[in-house]
Legacy VTK file of the C-alpha trace (Angstrom):
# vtk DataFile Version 3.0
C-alpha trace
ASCII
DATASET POLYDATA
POINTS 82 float
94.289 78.495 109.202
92.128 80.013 106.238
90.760 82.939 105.898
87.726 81.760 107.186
88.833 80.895 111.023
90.564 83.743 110.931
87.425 85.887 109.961
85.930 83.995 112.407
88.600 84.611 115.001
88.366 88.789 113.913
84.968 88.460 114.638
84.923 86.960 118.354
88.147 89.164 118.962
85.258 92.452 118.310
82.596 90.812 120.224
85.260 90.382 123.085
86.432 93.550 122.362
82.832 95.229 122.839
82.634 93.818 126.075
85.747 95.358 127.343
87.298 91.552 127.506
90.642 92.687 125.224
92.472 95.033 124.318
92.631 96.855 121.054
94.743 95.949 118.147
96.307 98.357 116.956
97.437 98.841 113.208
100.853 99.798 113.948
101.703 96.900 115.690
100.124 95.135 112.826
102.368 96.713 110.201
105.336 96.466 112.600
104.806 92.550 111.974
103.970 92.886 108.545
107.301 94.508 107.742
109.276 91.450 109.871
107.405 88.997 107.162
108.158 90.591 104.571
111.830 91.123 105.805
112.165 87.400 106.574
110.820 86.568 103.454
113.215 88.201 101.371
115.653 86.348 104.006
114.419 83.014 103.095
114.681 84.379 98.801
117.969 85.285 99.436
118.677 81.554 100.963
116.978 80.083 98.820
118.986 81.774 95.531
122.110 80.548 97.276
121.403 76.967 97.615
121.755 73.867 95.557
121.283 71.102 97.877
117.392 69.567 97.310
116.453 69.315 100.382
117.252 72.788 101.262
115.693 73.999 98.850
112.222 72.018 99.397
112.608 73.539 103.531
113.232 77.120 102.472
110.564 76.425 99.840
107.744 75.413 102.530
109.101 78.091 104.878
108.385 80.844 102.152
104.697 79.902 101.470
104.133 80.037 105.089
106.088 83.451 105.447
103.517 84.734 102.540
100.283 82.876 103.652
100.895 85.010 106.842
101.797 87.991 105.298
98.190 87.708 103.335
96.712 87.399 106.495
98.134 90.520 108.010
97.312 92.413 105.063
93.727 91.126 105.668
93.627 92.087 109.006
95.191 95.374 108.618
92.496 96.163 106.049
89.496 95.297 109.234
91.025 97.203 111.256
91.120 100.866 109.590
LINES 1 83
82 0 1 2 3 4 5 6 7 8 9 10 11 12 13 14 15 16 17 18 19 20 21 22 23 24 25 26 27 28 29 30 31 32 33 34 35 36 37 38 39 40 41 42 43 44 45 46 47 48 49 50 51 52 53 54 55 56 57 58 59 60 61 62 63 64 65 66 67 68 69 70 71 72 73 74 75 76 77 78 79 80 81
């Protein structure tokens, strides 16, 4: 998901929001999930250092730019919400 649909996602969540159909996100919880990311990132770093096998290293590799794609996105998020 880009950061379009997820704009896009931010901005149904408010309208939903406004009409008392969610709750409220708050930005603790974000950063609470920010600072797993980033932990399990520096997991996967760590893993990754330590391996030679190929193959390995392409998985850990994938998993990584996930890990930071989503910590972008939280960053994002946690900047709409304050």
């Amino acid at each position: 998901m880009g950061i379009k649909k997820l704009a896009a996602k931010v901005a149904d969540y408010q309208e939903r929001l406004e009409r008392g159909q969610a709750s409220k996100i708050k930005p603790a919880h974000v950063s609470e999930v920010l600072q797993k990311l980033r932990k399990k990132e520096a997991e996967l770093q760590a893993d990754l250092s330590d391996t030679k096998k190929h193959d390995k290293r392409d998985r850990l590799t994938r998993k990584i730019s996930i890990a930071q794609e989503h910590i972008s996105r939280a960053e994002w998020l946690l900047e709409q919400l304050d």
